[in-house]
PDB file of N, CA, C and O in Angstrom:
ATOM      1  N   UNK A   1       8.181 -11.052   1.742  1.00  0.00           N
ATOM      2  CA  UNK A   1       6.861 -11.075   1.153  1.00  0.00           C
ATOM      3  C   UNK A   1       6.964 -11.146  -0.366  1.00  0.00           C
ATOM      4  O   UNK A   1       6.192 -10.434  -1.008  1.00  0.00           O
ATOM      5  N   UNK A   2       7.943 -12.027  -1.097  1.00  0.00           N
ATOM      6  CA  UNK A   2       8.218 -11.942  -2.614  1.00  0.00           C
ATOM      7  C   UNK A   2       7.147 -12.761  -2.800  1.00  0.00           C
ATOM      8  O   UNK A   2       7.711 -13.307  -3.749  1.00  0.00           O
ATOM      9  N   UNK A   3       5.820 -13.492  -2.730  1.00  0.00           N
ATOM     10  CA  UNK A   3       4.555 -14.079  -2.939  1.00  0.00           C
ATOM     11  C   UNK A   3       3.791 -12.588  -3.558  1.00  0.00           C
ATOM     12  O   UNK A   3       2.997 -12.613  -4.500  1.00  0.00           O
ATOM     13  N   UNK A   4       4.142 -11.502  -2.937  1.00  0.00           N
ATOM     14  CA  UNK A   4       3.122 -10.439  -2.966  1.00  0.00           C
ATOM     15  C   UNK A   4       3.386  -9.901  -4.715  1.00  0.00           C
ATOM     16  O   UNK A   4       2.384  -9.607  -5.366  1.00  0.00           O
ATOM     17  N   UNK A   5       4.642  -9.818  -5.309  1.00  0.00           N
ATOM     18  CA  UNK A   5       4.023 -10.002  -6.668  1.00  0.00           C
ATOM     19  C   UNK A   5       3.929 -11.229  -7.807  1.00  0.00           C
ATOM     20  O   UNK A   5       3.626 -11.159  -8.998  1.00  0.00           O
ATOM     21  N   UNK A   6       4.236 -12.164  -7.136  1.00  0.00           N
ATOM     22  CA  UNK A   6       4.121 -13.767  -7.696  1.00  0.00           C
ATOM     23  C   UNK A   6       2.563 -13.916  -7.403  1.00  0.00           C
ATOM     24  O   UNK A   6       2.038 -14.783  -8.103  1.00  0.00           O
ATOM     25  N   UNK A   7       1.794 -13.326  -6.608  1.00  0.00           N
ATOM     26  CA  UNK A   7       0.188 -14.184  -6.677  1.00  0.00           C
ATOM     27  C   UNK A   7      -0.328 -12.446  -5.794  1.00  0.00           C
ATOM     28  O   UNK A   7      -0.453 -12.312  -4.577  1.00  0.00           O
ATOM     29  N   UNK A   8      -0.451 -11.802  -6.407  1.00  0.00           N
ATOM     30  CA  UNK A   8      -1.353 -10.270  -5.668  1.00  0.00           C
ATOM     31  C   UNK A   8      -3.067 -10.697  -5.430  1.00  0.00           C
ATOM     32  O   UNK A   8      -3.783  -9.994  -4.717  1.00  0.00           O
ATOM     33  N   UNK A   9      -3.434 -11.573  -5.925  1.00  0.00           N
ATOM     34  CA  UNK A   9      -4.681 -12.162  -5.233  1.00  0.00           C
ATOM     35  C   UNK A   9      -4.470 -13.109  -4.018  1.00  0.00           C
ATOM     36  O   UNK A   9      -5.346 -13.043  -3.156  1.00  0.00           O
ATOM     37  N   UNK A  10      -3.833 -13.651  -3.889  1.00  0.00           N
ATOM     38  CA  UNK A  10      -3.743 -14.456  -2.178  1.00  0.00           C
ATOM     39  C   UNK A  10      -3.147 -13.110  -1.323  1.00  0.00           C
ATOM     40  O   UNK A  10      -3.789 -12.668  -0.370  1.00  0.00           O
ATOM     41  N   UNK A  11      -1.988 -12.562  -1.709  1.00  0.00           N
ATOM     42  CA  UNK A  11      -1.739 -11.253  -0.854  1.00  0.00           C
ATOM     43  C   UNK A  11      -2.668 -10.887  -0.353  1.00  0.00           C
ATOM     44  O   UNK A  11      -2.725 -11.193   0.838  1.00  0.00           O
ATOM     45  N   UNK A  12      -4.062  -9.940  -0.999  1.00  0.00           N
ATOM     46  CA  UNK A  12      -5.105  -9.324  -0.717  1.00  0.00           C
ATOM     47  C   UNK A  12      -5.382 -10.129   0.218  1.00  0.00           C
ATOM     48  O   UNK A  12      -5.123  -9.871   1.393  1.00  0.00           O
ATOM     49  N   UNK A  13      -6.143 -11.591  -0.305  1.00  0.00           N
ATOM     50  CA  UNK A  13      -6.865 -12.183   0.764  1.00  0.00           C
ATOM     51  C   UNK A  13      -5.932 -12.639   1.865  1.00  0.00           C
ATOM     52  O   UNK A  13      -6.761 -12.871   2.745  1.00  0.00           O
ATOM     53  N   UNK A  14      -4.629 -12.950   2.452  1.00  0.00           N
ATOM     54  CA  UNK A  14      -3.985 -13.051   3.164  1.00  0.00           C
ATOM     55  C   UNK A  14      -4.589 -11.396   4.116  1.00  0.00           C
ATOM     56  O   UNK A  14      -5.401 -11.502   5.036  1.00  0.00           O
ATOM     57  N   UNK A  15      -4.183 -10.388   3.804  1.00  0.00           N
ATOM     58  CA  UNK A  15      -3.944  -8.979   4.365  1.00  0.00           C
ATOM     59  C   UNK A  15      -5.377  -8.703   4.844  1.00  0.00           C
ATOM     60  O   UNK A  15      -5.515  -7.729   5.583  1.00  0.00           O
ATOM     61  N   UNK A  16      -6.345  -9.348   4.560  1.00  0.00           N
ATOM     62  CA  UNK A  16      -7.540  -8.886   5.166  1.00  0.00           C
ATOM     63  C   UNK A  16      -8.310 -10.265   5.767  1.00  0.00           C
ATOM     64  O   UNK A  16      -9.487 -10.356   6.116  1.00  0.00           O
ATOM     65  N   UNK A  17      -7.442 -11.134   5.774  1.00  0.00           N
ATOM     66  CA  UNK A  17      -7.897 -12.179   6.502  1.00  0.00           C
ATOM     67  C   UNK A  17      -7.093 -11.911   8.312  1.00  0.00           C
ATOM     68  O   UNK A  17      -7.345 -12.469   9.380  1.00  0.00           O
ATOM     69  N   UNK A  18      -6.007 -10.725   7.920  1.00  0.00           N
ATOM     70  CA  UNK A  18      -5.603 -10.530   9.135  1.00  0.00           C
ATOM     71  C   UNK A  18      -5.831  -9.508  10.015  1.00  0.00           C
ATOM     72  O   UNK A  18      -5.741  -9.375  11.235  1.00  0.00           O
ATOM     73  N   UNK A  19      -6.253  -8.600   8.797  1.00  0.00           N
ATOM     74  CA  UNK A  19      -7.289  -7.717   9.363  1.00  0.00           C
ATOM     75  C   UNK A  19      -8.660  -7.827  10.369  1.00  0.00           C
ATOM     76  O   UNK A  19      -9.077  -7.165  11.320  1.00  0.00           O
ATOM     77  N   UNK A  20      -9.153  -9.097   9.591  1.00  0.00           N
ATOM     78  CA  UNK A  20     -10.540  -9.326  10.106  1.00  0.00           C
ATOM     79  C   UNK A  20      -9.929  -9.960  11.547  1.00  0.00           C
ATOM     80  O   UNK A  20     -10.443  -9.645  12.620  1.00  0.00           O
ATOM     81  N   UNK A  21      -8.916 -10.777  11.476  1.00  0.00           N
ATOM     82  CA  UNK A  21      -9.084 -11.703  13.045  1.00  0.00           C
ATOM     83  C   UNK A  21      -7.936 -11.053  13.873  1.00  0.00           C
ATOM     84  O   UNK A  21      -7.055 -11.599  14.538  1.00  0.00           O
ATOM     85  N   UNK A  22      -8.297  -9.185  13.554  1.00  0.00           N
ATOM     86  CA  UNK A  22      -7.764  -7.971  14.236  1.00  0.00           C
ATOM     87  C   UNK A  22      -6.035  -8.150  14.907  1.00  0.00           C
ATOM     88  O   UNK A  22      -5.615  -7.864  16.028  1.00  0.00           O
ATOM     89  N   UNK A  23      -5.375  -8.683  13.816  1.00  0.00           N
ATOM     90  CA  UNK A  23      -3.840  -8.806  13.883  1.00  0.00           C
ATOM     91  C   UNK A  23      -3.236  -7.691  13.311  1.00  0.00           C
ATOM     92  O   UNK A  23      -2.063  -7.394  13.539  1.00  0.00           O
ATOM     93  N   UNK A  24      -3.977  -7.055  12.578  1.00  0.00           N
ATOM     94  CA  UNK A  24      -3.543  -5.733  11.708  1.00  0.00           C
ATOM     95  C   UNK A  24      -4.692  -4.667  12.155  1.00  0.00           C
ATOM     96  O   UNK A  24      -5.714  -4.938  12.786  1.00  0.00           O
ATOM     97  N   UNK A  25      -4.210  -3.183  11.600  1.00  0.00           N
ATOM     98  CA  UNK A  25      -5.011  -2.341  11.859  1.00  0.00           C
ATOM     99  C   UNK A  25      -5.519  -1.971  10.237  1.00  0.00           C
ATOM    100  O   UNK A  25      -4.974  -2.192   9.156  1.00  0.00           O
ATOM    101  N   UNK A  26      -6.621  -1.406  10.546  1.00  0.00           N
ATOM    102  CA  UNK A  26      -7.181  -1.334   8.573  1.00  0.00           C
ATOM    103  C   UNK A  26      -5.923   0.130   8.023  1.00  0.00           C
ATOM    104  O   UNK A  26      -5.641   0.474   6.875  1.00  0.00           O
ATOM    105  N   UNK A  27      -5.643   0.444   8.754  1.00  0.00           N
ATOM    106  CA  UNK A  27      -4.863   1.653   7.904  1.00  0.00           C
ATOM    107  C   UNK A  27      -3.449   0.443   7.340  1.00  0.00           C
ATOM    108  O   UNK A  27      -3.224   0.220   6.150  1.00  0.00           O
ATOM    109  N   UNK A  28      -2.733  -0.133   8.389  1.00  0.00           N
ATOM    110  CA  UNK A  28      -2.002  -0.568   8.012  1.00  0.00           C
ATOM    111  C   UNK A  28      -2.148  -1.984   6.956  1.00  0.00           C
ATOM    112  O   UNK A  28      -1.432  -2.418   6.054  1.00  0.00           O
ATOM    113  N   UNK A  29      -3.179  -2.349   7.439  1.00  0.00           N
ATOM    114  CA  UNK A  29      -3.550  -3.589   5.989  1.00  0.00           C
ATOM    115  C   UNK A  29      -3.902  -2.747   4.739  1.00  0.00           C
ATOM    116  O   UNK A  29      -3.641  -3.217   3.632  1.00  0.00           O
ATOM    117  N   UNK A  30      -4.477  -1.534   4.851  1.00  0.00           N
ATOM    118  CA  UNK A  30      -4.561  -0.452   3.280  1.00  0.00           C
ATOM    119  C   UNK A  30      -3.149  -0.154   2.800  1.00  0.00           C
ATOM    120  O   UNK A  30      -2.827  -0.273   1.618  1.00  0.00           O
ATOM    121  N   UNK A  31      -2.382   0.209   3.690  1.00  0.00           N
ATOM    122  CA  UNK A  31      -0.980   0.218   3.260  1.00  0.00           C
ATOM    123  C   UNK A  31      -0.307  -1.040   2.956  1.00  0.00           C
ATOM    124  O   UNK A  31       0.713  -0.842   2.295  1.00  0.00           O
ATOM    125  N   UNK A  32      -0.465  -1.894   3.137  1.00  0.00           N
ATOM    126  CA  UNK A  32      -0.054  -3.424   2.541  1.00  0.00           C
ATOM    127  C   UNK A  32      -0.714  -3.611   0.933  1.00  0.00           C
ATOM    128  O   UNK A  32      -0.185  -3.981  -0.116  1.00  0.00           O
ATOM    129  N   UNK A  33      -2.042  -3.197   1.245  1.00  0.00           N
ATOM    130  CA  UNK A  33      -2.731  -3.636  -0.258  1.00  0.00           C
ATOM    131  C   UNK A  33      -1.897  -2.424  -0.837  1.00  0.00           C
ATOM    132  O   UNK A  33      -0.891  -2.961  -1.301  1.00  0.00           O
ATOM    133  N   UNK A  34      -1.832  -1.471  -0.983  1.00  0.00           N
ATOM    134  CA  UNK A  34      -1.253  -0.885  -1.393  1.00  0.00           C
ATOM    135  C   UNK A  34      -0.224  -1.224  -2.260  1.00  0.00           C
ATOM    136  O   UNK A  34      -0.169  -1.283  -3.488  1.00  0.00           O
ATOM    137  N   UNK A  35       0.784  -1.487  -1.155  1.00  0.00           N
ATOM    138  CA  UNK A  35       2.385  -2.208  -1.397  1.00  0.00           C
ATOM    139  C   UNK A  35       1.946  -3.452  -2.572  1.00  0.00           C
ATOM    140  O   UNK A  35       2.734  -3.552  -3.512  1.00  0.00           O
ATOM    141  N   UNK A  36       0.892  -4.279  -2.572  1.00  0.00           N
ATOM    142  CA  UNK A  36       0.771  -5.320  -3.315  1.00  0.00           C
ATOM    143  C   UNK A  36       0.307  -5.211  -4.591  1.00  0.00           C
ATOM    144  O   UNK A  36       0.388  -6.071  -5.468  1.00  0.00           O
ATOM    145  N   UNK A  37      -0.308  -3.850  -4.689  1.00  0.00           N
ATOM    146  CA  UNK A  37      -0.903  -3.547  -6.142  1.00  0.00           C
ATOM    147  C   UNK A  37       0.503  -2.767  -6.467  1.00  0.00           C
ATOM    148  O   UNK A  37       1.005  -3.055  -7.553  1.00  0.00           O
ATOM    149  N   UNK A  38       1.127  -1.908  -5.735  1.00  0.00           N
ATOM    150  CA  UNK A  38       2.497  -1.121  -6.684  1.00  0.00           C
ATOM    151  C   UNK A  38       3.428  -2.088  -7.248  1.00  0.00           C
ATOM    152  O   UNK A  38       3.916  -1.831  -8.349  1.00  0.00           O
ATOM    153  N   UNK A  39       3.869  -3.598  -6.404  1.00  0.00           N
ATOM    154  CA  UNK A  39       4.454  -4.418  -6.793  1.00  0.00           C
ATOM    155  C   UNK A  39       4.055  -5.476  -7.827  1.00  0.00           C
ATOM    156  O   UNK A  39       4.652  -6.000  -8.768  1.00  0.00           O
ATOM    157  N   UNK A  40       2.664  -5.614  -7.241  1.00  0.00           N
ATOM    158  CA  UNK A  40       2.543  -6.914  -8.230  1.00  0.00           C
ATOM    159  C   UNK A  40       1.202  -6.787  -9.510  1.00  0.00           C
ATOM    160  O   UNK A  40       0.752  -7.344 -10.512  1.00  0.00           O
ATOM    161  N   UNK A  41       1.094  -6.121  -8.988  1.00  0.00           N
ATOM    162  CA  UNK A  41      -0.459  -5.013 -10.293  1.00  0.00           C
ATOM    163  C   UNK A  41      -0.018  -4.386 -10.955  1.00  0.00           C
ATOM    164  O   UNK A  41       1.050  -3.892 -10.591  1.00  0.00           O
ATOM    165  N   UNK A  42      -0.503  -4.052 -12.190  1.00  0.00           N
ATOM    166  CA  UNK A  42       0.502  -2.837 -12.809  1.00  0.00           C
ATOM    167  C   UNK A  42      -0.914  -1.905 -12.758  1.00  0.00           C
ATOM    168  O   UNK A  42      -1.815  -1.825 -13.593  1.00  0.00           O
ATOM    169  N   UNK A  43      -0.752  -1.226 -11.438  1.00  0.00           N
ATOM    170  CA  UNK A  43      -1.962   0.224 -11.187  1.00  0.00           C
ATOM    171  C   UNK A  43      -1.147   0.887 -10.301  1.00  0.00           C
ATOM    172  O   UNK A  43      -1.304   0.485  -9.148  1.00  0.00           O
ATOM    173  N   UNK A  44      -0.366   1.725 -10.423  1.00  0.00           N
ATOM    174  CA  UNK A  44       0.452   2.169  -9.744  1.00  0.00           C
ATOM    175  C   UNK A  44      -0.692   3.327  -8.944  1.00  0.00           C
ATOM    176  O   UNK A  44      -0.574   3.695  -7.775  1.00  0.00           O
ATOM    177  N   UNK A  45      -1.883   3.805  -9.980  1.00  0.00           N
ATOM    178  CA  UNK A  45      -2.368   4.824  -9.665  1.00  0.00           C
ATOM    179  C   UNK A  45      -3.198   4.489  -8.454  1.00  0.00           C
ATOM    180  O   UNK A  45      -3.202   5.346  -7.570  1.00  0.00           O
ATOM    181  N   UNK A  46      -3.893   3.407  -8.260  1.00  0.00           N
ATOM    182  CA  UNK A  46      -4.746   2.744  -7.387  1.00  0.00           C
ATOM    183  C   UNK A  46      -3.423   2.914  -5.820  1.00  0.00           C
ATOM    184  O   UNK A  46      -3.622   3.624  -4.834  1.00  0.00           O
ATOM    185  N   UNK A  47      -2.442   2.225  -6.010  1.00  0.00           N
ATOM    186  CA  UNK A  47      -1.323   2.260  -5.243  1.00  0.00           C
ATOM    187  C   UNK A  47      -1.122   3.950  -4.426  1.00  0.00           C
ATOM    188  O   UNK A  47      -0.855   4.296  -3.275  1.00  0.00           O
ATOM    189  N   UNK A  48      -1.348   4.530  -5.433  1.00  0.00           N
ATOM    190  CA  UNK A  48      -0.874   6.235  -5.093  1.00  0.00           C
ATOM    191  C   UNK A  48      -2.349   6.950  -4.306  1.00  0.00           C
ATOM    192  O   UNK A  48      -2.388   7.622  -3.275  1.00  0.00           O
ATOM    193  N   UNK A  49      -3.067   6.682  -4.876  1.00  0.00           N
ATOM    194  CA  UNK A  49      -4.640   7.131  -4.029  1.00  0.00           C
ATOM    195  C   UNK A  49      -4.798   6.313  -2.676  1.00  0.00           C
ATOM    196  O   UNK A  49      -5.316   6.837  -1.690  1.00  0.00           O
ATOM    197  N   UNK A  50      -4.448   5.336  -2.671  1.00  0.00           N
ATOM    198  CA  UNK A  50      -4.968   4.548  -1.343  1.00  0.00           C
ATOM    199  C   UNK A  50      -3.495   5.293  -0.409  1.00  0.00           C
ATOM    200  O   UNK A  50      -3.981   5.666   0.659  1.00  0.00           O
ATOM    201  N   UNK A  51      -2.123   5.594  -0.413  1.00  0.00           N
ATOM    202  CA  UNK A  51      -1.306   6.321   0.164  1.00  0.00           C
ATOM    203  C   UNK A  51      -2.111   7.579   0.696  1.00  0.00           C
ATOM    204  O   UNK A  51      -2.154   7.936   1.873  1.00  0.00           O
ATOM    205  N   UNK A  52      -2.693   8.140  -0.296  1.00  0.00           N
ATOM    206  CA  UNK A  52      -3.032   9.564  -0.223  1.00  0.00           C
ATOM    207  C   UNK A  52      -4.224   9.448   0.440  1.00  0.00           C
ATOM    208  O   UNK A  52      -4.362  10.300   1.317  1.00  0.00           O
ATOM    209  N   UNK A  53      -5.172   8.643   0.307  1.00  0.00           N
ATOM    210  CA  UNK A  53      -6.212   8.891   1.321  1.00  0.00           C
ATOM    211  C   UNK A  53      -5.613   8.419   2.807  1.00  0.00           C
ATOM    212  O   UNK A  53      -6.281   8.871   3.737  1.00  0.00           O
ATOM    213  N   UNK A  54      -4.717   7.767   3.117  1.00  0.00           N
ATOM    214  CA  UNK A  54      -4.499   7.561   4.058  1.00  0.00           C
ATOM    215  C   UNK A  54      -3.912   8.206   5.128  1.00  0.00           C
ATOM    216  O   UNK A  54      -4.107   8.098   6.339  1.00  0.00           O
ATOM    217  N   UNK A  55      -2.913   9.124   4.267  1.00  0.00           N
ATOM    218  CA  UNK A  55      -1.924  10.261   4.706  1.00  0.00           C
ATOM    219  C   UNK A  55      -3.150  11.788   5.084  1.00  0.00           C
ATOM    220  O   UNK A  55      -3.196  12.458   6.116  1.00  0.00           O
ATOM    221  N   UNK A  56      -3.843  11.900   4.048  1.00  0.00           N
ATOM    222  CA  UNK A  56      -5.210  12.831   4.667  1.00  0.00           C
ATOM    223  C   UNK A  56      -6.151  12.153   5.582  1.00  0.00           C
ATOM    224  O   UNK A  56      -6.948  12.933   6.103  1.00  0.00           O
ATOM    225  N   UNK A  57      -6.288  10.821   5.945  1.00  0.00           N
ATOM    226  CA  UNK A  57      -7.084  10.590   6.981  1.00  0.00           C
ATOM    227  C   UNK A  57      -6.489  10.956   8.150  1.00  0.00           C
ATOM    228  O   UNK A  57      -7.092  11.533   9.055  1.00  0.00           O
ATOM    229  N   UNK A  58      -4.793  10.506   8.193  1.00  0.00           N
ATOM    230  CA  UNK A  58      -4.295  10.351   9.992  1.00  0.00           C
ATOM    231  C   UNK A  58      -4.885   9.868  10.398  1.00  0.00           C
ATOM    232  O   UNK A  58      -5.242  10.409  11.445  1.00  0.00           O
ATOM    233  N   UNK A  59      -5.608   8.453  10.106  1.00  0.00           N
ATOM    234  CA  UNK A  59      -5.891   7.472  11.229  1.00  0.00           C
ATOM    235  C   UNK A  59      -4.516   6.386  10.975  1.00  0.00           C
ATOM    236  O   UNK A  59      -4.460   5.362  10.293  1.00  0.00           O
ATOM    237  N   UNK A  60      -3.433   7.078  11.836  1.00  0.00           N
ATOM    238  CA  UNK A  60      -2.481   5.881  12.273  1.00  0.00           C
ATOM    239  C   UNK A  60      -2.517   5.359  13.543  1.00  0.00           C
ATOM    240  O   UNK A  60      -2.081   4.215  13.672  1.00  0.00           O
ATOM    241  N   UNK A  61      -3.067   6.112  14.811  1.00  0.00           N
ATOM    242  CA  UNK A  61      -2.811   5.337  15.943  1.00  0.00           C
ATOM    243  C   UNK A  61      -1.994   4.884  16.428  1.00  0.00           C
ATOM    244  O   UNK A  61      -1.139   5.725  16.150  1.00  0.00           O
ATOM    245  N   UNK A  62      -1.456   4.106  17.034  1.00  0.00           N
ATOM    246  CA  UNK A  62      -0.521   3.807  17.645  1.00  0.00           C
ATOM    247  C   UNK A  62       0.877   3.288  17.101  1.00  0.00           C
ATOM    248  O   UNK A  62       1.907   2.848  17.613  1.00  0.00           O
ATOM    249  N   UNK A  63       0.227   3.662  15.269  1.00  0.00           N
ATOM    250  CA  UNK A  63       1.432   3.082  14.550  1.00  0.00           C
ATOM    251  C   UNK A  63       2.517   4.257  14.031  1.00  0.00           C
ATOM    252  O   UNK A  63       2.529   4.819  12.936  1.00  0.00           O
ATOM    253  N   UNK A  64       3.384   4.437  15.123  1.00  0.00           N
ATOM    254  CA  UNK A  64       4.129   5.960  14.871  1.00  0.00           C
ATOM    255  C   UNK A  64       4.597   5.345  13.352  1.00  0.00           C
ATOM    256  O   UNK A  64       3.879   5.882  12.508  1.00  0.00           O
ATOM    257  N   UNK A  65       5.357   4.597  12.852  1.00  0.00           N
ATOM    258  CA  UNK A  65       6.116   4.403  11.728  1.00  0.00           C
ATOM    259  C   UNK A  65       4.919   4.318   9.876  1.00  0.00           C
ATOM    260  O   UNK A  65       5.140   4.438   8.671  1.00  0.00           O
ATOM    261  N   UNK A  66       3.892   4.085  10.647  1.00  0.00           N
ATOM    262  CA  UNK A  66       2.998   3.986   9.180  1.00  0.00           C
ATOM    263  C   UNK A  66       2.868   5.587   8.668  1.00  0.00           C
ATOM    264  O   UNK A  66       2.246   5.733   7.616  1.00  0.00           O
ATOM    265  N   UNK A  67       3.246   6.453   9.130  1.00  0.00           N
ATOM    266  CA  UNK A  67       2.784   8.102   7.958  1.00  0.00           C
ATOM    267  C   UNK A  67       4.456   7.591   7.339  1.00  0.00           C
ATOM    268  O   UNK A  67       4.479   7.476   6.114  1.00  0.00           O
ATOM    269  N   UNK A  68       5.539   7.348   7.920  1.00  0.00           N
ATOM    270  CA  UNK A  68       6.518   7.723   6.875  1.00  0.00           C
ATOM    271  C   UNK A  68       6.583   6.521   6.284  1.00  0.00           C
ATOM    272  O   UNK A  68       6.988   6.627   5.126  1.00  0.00           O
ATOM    273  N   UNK A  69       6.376   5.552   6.572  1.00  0.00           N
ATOM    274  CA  UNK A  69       6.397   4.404   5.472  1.00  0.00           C
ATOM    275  C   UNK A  69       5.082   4.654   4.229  1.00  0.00           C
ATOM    276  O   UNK A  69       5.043   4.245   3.069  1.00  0.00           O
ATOM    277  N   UNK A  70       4.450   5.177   4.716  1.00  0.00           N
ATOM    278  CA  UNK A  70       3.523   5.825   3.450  1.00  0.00           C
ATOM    279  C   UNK A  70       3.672   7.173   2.620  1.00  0.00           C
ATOM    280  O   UNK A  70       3.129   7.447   1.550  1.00  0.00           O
ATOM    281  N   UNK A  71       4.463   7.879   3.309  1.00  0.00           N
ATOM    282  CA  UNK A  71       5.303   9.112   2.501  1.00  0.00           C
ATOM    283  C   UNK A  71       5.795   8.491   1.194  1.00  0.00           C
ATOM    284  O   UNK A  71       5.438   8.523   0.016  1.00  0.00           O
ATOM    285  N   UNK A  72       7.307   7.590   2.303  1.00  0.00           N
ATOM    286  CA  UNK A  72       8.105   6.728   1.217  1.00  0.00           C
ATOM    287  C   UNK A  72       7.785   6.345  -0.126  1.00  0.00           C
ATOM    288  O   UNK A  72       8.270   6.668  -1.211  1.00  0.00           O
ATOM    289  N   UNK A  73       6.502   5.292   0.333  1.00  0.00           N
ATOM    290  CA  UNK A  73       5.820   4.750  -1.067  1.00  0.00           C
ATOM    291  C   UNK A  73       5.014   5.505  -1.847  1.00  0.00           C
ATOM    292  O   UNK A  73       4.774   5.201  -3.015  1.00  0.00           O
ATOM    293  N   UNK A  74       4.602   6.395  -1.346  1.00  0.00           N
ATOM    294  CA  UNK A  74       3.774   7.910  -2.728  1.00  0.00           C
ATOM    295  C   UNK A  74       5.042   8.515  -3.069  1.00  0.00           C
ATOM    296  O   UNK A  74       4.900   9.202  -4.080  1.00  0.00           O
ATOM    297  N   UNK A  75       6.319   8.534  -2.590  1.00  0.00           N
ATOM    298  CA  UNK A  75       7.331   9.185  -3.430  1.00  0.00           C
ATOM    299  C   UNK A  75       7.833   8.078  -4.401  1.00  0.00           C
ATOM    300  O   UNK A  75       8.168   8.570  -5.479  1.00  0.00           O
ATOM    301  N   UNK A  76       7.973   6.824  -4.342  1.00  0.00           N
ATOM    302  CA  UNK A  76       8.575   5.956  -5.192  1.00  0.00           C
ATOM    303  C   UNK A  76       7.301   5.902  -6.129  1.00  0.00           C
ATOM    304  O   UNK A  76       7.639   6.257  -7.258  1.00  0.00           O
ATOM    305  N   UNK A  77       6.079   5.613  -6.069  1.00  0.00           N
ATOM    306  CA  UNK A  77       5.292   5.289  -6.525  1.00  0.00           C
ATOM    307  C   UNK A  77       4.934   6.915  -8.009  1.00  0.00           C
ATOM    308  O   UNK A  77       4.855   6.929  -9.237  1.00  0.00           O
ATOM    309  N   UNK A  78       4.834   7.915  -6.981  1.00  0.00           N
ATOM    310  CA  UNK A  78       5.074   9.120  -7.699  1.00  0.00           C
ATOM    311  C   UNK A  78       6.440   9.082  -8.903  1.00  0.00           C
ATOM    312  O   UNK A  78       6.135   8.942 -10.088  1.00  0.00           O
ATOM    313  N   UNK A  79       7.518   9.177  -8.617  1.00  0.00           N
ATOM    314  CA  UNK A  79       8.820   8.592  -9.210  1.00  0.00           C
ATOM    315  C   UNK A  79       8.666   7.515 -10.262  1.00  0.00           C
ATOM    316  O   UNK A  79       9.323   7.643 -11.294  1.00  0.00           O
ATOM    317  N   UNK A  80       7.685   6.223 -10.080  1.00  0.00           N
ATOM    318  CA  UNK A  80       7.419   5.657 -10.697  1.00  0.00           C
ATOM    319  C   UNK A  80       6.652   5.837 -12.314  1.00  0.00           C
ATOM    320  O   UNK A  80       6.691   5.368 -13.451  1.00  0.00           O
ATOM    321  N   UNK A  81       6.041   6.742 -11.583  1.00  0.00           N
ATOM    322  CA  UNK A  81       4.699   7.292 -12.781  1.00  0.00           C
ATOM    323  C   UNK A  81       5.601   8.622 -13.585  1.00  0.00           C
ATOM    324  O   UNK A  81       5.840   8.917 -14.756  1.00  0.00           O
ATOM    325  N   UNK A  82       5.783   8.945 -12.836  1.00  0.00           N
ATOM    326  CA  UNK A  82       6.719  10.501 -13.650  1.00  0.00           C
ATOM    327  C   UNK A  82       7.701   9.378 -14.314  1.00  0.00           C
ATOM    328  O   UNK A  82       7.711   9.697 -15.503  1.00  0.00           O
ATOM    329  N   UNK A  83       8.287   8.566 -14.204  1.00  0.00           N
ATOM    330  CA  UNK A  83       9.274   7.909 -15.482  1.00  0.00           C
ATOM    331  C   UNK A  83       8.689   7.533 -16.452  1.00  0.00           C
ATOM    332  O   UNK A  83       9.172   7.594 -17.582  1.00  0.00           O
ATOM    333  N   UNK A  84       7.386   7.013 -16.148  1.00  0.00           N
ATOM    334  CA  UNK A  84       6.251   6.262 -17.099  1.00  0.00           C
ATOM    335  C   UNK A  84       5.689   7.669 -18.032  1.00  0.00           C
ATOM    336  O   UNK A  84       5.145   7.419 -19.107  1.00  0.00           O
ATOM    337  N   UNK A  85       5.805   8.870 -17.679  1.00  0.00           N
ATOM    338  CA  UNK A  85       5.242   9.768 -18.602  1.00  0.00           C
ATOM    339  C   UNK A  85       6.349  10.460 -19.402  1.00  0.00           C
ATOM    340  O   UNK A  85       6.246  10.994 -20.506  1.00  0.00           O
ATOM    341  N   UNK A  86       7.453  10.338 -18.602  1.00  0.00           N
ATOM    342  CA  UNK A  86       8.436  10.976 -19.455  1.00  0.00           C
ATOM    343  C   UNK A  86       8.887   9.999 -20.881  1.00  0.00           C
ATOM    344  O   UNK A  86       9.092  10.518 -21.978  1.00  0.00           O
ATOM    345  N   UNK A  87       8.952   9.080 -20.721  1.00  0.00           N
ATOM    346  CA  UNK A  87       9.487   8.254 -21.732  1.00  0.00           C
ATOM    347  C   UNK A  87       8.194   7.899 -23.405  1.00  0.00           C
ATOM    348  O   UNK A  87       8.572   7.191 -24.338  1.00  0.00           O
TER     349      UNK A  87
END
């Protein structure tokens, strides 16, 4: 998915064009947009709230692997920002 920070506007609309014709689930297309603003946006913070509301919703469903792939990325993303304040 190296398109996702070369063009983060087709990403979006890609990720919810697959959403809509129900190939994805919305938690897991939020966790994609996600992934596409930490990579290719510079809003890391937008990136870190959409993790976090997601991780307090627990609407994963049938997707056992989406809470720790969203752990993952609020710790890098977290990691990210704590370097950005230290320096």
């Amino acid at each position: 998915m190296g398109y996702m920070s070369s063009d983060p506007q087709r990403a979006h609309q890609m990720l919810d064009s697959l959403k809509d014709a129900k190939l994805m689930t919305e938690a897991r297309c939020d966790y994609y947009h996600a992934m596409v603003v930490y990579e290719g946006e510079d809003n890391n913070d937008s990136a870190l709230a959409i993790c976090n509301r997601l991780l307090d919703e627990k609407e994963f469903g049938d997707d056992k692997y989406l809470e720790e792939e969203l752990c993952v990325l609020a710790s890098n993303i977290t990691v990210t920002v704590g370097r950005y304040l230290e320096t």
